[in-house]
Biopython code that builds the backbone (N, CA, C, O; Angstrom):
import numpy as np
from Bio.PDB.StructureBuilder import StructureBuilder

atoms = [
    (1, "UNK", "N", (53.007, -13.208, 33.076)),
    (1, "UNK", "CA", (53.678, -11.956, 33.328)),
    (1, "UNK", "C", (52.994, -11.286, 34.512)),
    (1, "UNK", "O", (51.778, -11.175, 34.357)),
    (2, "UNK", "N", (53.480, -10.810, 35.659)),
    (2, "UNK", "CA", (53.438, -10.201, 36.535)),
    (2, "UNK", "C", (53.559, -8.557, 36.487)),
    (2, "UNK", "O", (54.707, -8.133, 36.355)),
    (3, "UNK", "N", (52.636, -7.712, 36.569)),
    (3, "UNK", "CA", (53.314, -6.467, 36.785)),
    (3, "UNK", "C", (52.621, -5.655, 37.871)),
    (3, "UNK", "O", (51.485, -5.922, 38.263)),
    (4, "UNK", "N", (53.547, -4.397, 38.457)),
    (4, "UNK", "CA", (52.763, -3.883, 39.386)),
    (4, "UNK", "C", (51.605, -2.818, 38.994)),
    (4, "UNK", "O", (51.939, -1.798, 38.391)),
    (5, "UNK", "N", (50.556, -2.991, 39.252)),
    (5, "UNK", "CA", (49.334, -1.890, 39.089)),
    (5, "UNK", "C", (49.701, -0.928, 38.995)),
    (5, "UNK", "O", (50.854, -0.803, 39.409)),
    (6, "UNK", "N", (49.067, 0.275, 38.457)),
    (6, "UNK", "CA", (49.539, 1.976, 38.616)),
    (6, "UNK", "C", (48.079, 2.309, 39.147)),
    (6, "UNK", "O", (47.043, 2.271, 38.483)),
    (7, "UNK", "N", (48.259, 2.738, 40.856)),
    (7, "UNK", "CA", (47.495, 3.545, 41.158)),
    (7, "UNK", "C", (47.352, 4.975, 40.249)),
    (7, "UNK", "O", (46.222, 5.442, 40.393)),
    (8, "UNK", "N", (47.929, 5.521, 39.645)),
    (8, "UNK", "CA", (47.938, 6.890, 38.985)),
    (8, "UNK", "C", (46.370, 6.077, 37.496)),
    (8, "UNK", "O", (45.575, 6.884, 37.014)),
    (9, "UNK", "N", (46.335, 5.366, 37.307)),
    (9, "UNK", "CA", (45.556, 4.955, 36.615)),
    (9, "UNK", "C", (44.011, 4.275, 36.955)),
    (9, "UNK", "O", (43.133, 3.755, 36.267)),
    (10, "UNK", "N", (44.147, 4.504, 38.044)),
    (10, "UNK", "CA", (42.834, 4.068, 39.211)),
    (10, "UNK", "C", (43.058, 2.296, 39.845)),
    (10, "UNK", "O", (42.138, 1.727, 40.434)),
    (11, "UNK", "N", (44.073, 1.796, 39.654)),
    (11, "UNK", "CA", (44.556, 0.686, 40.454)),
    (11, "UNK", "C", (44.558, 0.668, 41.664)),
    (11, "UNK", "O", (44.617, 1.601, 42.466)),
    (12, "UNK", "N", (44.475, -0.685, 41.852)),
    (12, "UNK", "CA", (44.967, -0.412, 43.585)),
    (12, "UNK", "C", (46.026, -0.301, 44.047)),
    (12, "UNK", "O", (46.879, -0.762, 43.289)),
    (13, "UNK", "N", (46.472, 0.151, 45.076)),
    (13, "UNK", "CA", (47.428, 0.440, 45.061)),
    (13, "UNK", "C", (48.352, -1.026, 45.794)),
    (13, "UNK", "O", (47.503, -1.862, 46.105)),
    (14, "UNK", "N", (49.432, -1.407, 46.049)),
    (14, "UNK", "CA", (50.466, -2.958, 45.904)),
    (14, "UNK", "C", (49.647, -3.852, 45.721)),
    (14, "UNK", "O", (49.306, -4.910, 46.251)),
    (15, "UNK", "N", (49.261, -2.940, 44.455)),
    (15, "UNK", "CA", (48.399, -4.651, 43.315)),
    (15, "UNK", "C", (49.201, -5.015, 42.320)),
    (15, "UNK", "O", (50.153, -4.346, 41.915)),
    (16, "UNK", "N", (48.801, -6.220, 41.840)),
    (16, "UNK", "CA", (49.736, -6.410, 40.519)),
    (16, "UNK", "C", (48.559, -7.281, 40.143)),
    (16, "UNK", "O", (47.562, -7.772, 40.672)),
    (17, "UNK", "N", (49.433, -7.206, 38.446)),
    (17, "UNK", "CA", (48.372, -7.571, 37.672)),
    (17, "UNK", "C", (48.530, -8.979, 36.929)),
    (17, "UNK", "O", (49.683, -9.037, 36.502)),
    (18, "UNK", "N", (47.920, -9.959, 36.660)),
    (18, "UNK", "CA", (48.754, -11.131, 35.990)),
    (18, "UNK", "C", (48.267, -10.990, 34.668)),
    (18, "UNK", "O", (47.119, -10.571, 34.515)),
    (19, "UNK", "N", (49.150, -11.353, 33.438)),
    (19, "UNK", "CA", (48.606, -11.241, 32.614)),
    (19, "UNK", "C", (48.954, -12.882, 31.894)),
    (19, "UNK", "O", (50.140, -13.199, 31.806)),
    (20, "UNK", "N", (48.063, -13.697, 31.488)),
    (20, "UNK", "CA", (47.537, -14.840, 30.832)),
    (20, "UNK", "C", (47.932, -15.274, 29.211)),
    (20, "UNK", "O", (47.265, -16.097, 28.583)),
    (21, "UNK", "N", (48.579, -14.896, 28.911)),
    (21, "UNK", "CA", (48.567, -14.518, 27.115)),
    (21, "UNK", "C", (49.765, -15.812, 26.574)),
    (21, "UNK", "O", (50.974, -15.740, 26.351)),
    (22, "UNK", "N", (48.830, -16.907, 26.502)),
    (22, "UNK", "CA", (49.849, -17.506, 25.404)),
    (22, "UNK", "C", (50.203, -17.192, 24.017)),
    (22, "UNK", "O", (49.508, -16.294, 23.542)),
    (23, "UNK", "N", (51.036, -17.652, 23.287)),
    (23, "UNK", "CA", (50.951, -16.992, 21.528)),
    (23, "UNK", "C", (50.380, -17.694, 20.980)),
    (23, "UNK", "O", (50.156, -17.423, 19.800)),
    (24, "UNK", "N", (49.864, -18.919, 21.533)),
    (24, "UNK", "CA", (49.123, -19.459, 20.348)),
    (24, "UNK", "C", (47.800, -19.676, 20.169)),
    (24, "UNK", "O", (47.381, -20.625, 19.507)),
    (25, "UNK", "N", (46.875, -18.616, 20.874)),
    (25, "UNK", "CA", (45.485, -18.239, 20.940)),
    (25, "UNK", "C", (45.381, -16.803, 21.404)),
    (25, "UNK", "O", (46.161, -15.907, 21.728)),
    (26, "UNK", "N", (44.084, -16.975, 21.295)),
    (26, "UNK", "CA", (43.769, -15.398, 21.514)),
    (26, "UNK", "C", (42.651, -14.926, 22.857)),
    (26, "UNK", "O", (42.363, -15.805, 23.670)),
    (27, "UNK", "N", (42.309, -14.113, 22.957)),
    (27, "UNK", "CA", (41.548, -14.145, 24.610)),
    (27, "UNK", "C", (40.477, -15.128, 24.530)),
    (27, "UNK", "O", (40.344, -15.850, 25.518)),
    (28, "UNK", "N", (39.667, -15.299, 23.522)),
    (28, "UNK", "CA", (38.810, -16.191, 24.146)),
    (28, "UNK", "C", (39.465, -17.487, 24.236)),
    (28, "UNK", "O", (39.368, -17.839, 25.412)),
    (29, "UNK", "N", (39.885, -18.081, 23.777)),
    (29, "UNK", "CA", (40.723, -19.219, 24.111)),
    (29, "UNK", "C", (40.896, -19.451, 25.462)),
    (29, "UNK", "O", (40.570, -20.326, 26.264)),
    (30, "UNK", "N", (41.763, -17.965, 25.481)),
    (30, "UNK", "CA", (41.975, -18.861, 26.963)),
    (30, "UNK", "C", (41.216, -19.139, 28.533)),
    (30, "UNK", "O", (41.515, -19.713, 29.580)),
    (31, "UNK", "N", (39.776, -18.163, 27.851)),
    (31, "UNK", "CA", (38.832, -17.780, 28.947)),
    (31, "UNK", "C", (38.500, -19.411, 28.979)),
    (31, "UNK", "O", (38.607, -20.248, 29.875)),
    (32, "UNK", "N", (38.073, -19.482, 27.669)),
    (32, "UNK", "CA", (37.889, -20.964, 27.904)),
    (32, "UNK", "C", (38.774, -22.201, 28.418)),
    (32, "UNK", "O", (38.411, -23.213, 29.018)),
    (33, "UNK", "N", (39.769, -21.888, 28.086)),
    (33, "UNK", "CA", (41.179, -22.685, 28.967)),
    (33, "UNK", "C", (41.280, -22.572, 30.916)),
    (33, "UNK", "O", (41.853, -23.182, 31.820)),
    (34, "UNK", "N", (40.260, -21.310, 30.765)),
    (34, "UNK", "CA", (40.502, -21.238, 32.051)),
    (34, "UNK", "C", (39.241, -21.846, 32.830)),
    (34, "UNK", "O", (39.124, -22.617, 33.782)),
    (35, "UNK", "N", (38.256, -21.083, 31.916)),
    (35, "UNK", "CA", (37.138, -21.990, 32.746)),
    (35, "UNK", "C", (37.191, -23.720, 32.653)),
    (35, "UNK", "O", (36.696, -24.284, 33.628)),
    (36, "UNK", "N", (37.682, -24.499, 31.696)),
    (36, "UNK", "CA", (37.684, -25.788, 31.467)),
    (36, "UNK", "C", (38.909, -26.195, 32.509)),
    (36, "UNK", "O", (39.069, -27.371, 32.835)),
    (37, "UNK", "N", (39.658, -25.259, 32.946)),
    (37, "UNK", "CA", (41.372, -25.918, 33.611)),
    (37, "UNK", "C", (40.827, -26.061, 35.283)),
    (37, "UNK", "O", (41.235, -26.896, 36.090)),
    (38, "UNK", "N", (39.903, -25.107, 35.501)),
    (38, "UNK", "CA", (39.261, -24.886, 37.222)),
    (38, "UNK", "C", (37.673, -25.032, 37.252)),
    (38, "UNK", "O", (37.220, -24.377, 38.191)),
    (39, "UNK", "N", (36.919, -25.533, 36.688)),
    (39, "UNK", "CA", (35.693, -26.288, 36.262)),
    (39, "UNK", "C", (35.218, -25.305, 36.567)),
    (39, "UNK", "O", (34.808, -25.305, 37.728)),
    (40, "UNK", "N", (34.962, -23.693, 35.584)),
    (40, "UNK", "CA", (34.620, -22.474, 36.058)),
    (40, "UNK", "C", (33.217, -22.819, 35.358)),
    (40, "UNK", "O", (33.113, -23.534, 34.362)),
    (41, "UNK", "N", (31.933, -22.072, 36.173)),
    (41, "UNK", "CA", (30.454, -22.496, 34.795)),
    (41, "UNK", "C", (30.736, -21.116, 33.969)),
    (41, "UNK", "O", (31.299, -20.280, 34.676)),
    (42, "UNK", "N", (30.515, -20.755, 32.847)),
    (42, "UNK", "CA", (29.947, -19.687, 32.080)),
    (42, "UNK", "C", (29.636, -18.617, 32.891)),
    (42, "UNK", "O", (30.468, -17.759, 33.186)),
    (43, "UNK", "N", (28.590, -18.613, 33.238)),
    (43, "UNK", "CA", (28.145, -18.047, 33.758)),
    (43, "UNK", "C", (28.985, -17.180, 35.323)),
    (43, "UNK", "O", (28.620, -16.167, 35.919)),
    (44, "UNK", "N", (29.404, -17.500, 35.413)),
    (44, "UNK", "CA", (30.491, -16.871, 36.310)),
    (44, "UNK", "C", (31.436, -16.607, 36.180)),
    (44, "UNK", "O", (32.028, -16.259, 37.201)),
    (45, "UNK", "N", (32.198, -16.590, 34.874)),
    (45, "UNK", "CA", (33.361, -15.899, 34.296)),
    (45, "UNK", "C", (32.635, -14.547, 33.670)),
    (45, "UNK", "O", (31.484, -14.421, 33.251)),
    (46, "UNK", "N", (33.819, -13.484, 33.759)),
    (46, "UNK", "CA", (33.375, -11.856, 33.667)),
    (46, "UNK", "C", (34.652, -11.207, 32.540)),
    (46, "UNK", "O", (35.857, -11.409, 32.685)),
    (47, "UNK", "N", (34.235, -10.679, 31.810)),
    (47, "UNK", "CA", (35.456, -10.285, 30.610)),
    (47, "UNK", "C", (34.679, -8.566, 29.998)),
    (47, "UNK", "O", (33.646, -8.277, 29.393)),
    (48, "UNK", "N", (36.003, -7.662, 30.640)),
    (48, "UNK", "CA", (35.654, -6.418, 30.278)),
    (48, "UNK", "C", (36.473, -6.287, 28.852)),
    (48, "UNK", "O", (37.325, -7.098, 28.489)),
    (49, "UNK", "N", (36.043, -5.057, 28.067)),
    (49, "UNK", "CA", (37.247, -4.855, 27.080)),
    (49, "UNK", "C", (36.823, -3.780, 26.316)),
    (49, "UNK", "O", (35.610, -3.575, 26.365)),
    (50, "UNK", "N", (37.885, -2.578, 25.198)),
    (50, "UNK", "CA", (37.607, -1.379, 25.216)),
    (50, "UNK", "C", (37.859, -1.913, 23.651)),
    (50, "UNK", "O", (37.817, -0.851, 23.030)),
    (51, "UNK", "N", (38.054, -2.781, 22.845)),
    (51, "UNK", "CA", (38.189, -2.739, 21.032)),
    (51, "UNK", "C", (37.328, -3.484, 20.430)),
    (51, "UNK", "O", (36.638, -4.258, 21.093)),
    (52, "UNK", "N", (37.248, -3.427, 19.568)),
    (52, "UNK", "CA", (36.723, -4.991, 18.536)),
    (52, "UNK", "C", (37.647, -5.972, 18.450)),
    (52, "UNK", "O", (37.377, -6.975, 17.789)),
    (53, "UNK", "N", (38.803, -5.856, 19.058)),
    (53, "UNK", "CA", (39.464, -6.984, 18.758)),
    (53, "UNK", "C", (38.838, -7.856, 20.166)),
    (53, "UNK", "O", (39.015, -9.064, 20.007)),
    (54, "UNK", "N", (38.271, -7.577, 21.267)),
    (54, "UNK", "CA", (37.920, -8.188, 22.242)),
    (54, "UNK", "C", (36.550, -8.644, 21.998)),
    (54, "UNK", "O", (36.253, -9.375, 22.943)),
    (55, "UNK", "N", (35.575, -8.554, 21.171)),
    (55, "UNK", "CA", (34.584, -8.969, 21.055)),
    (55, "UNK", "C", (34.130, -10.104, 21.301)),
    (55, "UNK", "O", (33.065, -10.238, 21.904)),
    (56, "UNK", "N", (35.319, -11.787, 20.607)),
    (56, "UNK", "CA", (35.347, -12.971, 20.641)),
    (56, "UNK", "C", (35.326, -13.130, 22.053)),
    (56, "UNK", "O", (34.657, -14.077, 22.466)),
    (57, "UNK", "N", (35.923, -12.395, 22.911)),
    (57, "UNK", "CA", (36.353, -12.307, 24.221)),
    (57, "UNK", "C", (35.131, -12.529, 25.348)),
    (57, "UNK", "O", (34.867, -13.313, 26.260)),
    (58, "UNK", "N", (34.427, -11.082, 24.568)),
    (58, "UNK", "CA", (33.441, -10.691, 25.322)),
    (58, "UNK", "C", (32.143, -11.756, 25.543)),
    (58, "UNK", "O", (31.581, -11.947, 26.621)),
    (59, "UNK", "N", (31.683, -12.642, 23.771)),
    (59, "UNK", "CA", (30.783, -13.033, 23.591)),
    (59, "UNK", "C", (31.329, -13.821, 24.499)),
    (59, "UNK", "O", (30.672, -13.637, 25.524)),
    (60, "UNK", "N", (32.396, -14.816, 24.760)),
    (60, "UNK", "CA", (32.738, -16.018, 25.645)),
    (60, "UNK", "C", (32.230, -16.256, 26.877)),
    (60, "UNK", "O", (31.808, -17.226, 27.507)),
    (61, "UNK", "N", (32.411, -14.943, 27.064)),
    (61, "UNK", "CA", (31.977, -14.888, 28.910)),
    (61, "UNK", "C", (30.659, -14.748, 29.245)),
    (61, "UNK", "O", (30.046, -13.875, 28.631)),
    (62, "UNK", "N", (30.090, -15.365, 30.034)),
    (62, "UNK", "CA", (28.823, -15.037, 31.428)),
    (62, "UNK", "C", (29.051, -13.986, 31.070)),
    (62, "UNK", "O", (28.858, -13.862, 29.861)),
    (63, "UNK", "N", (29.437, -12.994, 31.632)),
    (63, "UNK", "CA", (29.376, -11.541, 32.205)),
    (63, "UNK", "C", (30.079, -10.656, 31.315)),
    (63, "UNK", "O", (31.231, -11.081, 31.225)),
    (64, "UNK", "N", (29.856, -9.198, 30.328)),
    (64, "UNK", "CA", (30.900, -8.936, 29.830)),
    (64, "UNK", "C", (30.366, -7.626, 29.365)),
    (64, "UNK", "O", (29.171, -7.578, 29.071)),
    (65, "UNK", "N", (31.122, -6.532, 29.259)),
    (65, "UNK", "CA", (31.239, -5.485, 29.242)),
    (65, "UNK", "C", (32.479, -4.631, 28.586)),
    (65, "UNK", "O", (33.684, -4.819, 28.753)),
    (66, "UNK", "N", (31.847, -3.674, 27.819)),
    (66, "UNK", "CA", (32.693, -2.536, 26.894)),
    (66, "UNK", "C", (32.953, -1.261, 28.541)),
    (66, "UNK", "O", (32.168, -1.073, 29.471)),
    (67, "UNK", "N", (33.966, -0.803, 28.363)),
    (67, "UNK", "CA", (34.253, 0.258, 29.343)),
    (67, "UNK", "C", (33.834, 1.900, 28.150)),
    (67, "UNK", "O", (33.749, 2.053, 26.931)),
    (68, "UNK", "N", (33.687, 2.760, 29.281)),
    (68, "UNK", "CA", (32.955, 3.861, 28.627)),
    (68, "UNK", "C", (33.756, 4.394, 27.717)),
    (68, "UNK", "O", (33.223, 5.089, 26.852)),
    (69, "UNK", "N", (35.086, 4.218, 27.693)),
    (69, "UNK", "CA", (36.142, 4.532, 26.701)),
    (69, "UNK", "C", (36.256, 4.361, 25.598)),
    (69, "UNK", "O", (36.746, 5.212, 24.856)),
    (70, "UNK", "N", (35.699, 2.846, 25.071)),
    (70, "UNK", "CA", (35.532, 1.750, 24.310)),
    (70, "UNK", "C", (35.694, 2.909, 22.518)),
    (70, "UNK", "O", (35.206, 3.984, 22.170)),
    (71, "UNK", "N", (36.464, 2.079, 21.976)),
    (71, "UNK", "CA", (36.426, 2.416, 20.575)),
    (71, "UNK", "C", (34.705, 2.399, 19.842)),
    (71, "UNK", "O", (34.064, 1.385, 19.570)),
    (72, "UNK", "N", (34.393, 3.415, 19.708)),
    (72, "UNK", "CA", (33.353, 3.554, 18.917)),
    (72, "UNK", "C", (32.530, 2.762, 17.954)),
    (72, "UNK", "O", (31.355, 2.917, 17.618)),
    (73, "UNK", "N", (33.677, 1.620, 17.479)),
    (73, "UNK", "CA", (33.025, 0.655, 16.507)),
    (73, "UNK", "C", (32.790, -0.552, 17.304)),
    (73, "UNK", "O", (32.069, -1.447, 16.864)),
    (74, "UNK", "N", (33.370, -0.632, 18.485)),
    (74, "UNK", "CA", (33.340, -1.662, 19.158)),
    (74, "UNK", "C", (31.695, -1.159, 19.959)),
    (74, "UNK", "O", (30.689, -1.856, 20.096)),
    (75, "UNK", "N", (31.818, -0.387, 20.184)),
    (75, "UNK", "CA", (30.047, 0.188, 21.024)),
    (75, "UNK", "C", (29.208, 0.088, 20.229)),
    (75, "UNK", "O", (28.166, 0.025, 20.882)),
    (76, "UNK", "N", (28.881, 0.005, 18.747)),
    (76, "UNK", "CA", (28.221, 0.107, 18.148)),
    (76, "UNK", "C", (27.760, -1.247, 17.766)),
    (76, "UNK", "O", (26.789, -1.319, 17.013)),
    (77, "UNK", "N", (28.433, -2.523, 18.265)),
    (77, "UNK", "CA", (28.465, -4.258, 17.770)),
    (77, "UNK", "C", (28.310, -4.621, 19.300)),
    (77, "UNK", "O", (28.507, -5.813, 19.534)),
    (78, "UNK", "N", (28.018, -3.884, 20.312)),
    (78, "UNK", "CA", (27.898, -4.677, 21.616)),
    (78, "UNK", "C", (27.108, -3.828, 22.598)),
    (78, "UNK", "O", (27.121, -2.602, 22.708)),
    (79, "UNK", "N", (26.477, -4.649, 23.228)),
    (79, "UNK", "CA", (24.965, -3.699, 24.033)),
    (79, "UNK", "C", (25.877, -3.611, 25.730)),
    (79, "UNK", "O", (25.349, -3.005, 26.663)),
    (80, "UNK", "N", (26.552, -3.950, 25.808)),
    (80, "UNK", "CA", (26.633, -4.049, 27.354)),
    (80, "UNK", "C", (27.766, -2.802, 27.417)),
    (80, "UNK", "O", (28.807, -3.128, 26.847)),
    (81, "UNK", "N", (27.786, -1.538, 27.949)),
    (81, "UNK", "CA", (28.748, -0.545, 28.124)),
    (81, "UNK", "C", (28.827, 0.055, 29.394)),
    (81, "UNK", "O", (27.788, 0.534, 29.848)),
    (82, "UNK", "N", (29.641, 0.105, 29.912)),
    (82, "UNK", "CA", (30.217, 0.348, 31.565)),
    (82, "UNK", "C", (29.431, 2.616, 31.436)),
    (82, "UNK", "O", (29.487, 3.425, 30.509)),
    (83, "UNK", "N", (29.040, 2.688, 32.389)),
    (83, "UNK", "CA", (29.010, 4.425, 32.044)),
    (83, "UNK", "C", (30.355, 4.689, 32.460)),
    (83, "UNK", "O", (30.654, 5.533, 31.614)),
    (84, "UNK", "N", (31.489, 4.540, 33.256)),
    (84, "UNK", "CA", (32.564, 5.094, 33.419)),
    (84, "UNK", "C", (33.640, 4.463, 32.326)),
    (84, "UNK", "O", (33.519, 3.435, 31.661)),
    (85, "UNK", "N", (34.613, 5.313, 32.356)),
    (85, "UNK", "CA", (36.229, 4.818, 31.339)),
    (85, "UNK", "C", (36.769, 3.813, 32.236)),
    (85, "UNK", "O", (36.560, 3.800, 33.448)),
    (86, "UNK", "N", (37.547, 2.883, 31.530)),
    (86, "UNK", "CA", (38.950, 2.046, 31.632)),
    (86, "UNK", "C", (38.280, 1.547, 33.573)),
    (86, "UNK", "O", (37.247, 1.150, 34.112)),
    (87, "UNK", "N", (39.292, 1.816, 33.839)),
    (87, "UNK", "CA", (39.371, 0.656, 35.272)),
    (87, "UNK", "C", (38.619, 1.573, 36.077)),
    (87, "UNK", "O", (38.760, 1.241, 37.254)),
    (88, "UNK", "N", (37.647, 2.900, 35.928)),
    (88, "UNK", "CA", (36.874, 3.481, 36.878)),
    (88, "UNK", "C", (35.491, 2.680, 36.741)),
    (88, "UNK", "O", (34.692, 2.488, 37.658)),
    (89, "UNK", "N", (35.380, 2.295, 35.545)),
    (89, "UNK", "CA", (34.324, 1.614, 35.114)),
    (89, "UNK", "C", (33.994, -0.054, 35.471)),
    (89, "UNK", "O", (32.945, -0.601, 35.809)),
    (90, "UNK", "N", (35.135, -0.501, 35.276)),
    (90, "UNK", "CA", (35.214, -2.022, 35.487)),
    (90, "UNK", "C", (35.111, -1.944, 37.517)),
    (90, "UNK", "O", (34.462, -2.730, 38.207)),
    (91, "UNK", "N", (35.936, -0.798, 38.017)),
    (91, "UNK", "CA", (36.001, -1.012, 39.727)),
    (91, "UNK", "C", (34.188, -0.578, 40.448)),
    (91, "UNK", "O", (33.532, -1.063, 41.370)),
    (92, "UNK", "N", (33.941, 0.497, 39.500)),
    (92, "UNK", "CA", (32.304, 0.292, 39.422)),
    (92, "UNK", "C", (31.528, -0.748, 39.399)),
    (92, "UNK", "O", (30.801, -0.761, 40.392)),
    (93, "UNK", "N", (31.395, -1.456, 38.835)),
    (93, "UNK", "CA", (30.851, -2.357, 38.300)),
    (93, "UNK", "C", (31.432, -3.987, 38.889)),
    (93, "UNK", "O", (30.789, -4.989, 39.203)),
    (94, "UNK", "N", (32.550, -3.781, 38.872)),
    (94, "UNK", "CA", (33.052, -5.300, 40.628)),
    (94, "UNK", "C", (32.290, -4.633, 41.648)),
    (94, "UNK", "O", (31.245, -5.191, 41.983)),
    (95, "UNK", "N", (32.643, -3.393, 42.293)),
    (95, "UNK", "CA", (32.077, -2.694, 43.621)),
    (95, "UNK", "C", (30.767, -3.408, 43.847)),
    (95, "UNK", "O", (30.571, -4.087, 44.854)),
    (96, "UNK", "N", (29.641, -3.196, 42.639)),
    (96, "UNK", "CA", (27.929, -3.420, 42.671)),
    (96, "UNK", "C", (28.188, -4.844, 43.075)),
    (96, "UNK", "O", (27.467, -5.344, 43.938)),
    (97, "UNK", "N", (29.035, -5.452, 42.593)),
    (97, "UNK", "CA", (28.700, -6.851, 43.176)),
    (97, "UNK", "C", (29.287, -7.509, 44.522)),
    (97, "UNK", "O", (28.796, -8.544, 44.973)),
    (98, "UNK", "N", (30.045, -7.046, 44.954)),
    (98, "UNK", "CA", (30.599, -6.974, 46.227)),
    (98, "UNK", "C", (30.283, -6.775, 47.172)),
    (98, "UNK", "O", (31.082, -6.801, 48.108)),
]
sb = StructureBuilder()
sb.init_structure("model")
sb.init_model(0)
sb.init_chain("A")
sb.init_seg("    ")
for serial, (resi, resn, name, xyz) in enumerate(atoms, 1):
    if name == "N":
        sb.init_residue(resn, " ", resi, " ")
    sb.init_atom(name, np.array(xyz, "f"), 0.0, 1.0, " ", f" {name:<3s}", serial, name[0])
structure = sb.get_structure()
């Protein structure tokens, strides 16, 4: 699925976004589908996310991070937390490495 970004939400602006989601797994799956499909190492795949339902997600990845928004129970089961909300936090945090 393809959609266009909302700058009003801190996007960029004529960005779009792809979204990955088969039905018959769940995010980590497919991080791993992805790193195994383009011989990605661990260690260089990056997975942000704001619930507990992303946790499986999070542990998967090299790199991974709760945004400052993050559901409360989800901050409390994971050490890595962005100081900014939603995509101010995640564009923070690409920026440092860039």
């Amino acid at each position: 699925v393809f959609t266009k970004c909302n700058p009003a939400a801190g996007d960029p602006a004529d960005s779009y976004e792809v979204q990955l989601m088969p039905t018959c797994c769940g995010k980590e799956q497919i991080l791993a589908f992805l790193r195994k499909q383009f011989d990605i190492e661990k260690r260089n795949t990056w997975a942000f996310g704001d619930s507990t339902n992303d946790m499986e997600m999070l542990r998967s990845a090299g790199n991974a991070f709760l945004v400052g928004n993050a559901d409360p129970e989800a901050k409390k089961n994971f050490p890595f937390i962005l100081e900014k909300d939603y995509c101010y936090g995640i564009k923070a945090k690409l920026e440092k490495l860039i």
